[in-house]
C-alpha positions as CSV (number, residue, x, y, z in Angstrom):
1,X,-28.4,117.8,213.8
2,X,-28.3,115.5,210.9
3,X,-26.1,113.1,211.8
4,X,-28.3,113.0,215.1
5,X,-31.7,112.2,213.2
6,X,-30.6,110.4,210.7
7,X,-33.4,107.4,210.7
8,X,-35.6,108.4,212.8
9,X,-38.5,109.4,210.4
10,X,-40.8,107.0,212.2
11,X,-40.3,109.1,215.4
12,X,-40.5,111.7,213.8
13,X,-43.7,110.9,212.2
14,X,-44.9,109.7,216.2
15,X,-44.4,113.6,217.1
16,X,-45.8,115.3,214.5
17,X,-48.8,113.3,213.9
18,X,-49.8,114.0,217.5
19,X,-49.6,117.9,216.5
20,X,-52.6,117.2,214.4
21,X,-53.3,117.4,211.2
22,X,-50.7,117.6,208.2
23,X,-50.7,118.2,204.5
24,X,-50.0,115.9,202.2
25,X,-46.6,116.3,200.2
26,X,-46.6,113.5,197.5
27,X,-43.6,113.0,195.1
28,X,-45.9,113.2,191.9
29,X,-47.0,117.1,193.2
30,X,-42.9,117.9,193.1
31,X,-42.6,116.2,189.7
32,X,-45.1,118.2,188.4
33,X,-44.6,121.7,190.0
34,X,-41.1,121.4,188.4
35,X,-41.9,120.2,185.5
36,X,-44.5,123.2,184.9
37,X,-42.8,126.2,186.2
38,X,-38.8,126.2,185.7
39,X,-39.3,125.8,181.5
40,X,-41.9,129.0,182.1
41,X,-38.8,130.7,183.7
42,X,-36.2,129.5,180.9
43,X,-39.3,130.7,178.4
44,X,-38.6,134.3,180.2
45,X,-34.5,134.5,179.3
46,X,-35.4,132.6,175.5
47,X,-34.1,129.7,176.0
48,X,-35.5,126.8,175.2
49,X,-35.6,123.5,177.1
50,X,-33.5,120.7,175.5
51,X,-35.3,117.6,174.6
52,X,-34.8,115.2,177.9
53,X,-34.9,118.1,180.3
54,X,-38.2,116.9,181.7
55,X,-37.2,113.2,182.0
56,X,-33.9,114.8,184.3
57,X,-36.2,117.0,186.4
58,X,-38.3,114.2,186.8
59,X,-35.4,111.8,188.3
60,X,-33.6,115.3,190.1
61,X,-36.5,115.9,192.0
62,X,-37.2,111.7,192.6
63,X,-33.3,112.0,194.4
64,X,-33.8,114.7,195.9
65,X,-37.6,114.5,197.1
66,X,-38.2,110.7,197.2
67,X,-37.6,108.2,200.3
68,X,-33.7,108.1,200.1
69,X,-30.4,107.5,201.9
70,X,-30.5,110.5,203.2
71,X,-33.4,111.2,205.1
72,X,-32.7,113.2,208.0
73,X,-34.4,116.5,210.3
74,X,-33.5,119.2,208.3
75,X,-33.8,123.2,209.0
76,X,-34.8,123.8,205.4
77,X,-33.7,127.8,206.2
78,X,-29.7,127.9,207.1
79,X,-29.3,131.4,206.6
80,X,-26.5,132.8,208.5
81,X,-29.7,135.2,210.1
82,X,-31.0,132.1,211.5
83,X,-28.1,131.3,213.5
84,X,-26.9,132.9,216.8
85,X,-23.6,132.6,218.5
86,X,-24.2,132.2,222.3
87,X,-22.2,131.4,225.3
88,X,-19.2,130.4,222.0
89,X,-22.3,127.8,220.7
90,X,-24.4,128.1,217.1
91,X,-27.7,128.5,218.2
92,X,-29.9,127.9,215.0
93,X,-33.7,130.0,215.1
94,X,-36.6,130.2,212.8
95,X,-37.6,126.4,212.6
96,X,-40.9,126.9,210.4
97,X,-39.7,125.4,207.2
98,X,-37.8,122.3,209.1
99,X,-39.2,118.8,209.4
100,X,-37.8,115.4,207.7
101,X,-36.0,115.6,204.2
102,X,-32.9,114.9,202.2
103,X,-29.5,116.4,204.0
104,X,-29.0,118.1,200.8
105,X,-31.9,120.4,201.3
106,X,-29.7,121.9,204.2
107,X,-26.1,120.8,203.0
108,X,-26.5,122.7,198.9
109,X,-26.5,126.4,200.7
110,X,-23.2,127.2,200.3
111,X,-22.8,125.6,196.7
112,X,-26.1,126.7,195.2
113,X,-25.8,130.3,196.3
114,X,-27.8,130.3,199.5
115,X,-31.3,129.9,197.5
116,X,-33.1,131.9,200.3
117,X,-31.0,134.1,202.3
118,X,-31.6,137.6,201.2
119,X,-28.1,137.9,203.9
120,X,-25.9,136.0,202.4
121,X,-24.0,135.8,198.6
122,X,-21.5,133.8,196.4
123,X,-19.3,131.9,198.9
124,X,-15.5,131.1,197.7
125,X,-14.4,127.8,196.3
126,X,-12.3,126.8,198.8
127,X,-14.5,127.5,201.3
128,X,-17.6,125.8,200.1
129,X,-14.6,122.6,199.7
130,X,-13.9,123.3,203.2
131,X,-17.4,123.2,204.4
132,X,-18.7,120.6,202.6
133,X,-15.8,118.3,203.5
134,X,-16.3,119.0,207.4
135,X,-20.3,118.7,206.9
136,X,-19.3,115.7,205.4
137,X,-16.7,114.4,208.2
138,X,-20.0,115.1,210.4
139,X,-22.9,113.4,208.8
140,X,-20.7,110.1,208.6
141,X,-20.9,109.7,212.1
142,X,-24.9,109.3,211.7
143,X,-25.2,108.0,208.2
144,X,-22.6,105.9,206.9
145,X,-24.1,106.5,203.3
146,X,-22.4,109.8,203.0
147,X,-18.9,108.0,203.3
148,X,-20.0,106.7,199.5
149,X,-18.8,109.7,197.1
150,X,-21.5,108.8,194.0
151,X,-24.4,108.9,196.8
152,X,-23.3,112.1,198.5
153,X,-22.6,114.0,195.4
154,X,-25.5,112.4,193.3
155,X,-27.9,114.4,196.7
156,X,-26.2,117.9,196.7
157,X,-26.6,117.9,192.7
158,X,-29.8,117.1,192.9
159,X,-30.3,119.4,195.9
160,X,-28.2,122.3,193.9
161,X,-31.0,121.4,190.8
162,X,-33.7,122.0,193.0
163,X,-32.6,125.1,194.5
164,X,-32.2,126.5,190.7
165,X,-34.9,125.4,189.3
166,X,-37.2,126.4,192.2
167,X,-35.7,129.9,191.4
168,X,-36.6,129.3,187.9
169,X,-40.4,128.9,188.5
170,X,-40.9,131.4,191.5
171,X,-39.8,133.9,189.1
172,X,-37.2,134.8,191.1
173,X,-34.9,135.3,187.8
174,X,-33.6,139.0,188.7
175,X,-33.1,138.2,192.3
176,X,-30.7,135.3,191.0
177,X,-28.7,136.4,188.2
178,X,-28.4,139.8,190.3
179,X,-26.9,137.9,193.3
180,X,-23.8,138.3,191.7
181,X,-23.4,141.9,193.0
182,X,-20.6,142.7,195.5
183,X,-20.4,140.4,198.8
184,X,-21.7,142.5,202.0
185,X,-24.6,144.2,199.5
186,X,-27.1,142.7,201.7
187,X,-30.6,143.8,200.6
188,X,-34.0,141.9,201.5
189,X,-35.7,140.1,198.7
190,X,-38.0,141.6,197.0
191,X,-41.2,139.2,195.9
């Protein structure tokens, strides 16, 4: 799916403006959500911000947020409950977070411990190698920026720091730090 809409924002754009209305999602609102709210979570386990942190959030969330390379239709869900197998195909469901955005929303799941799959835990090292390198094989085909190892693994960082840090000021800290529990202990979040 990425590799197909890879540069096609403007169409994009075509469609959903004649939807109707949409809200307006600037960069500086990003900046500052994250700026606010993840040093109120770090307040919460005493620990206190190291001078420059707000400079890095500030660039993370530019990367990963910001008009980039990497601009492509993305699911913003992947849980693996959002995903059917039918007729031997991967069906993907529950569409109501998607719309235009940097691969690395999508592509960090596996790496940044599925930020919001109550379904889903820790995946294994080599696994989350494995996926990301046939992900990677993938996306390629679309956008030949991915080939470039700096710009690919300078987006899932940044993707991985905005998963954590969006943890960090939803308050989220118990459902995180307890996500370590044993693989299959599936429970619902709690909010």
């Amino acid at each position: 799916m990425h590799a197909v809409t890879f540069g096609k924002q403007a169409r994009y754009d075509e469609i959903r403006d004649a939807l109707g209305p949409r809200k307006a999602d600037p960069l500086e609102d990003h900046i500052k959500w994250h700026q606010e709210n993840p040093p109120k979570g770090l307040a919460l386990l005493g620990v206190e911000p190291m001078p420059g942190l707000m400079d890095e959030i500030a660039e993370f969330v530019t990367v990963f947020r910001g008009d980039g390379p990497f601009r492509v239709y993305s699911h913003n869900d992947p849980c693996p409950d959002n995903v059917l197998w039918i007729g031997g195909r991967m069906t993907l469901l529950d569409f109501e977070f998607s719309g235009m955005a940097n691969a690395a929303v999508d592509m960090r799941y596996p790496r940044a411990i599925w930020p919001t799959c109550w379904c889903a835990n820790r995946t294994p090292e080599p696994i989350i190698e494995r996926l990301t390198a046939a992900y990677r094989a993938e996306l390629v085909k679309g956008c030949p920026e991915a080939a470039d190892d700096r710009l690919f693994y300078r987006q899932m960082a940044a993707g991985c720091a905005d998963a954590g840090m969006g943890m960090l000021g939803h308050g989220w800290l118990d459902w995180v730090l307890n996500k370590g529990v044993k693989l299959g202990d599936f429970r619902p979040m709690q909010q």
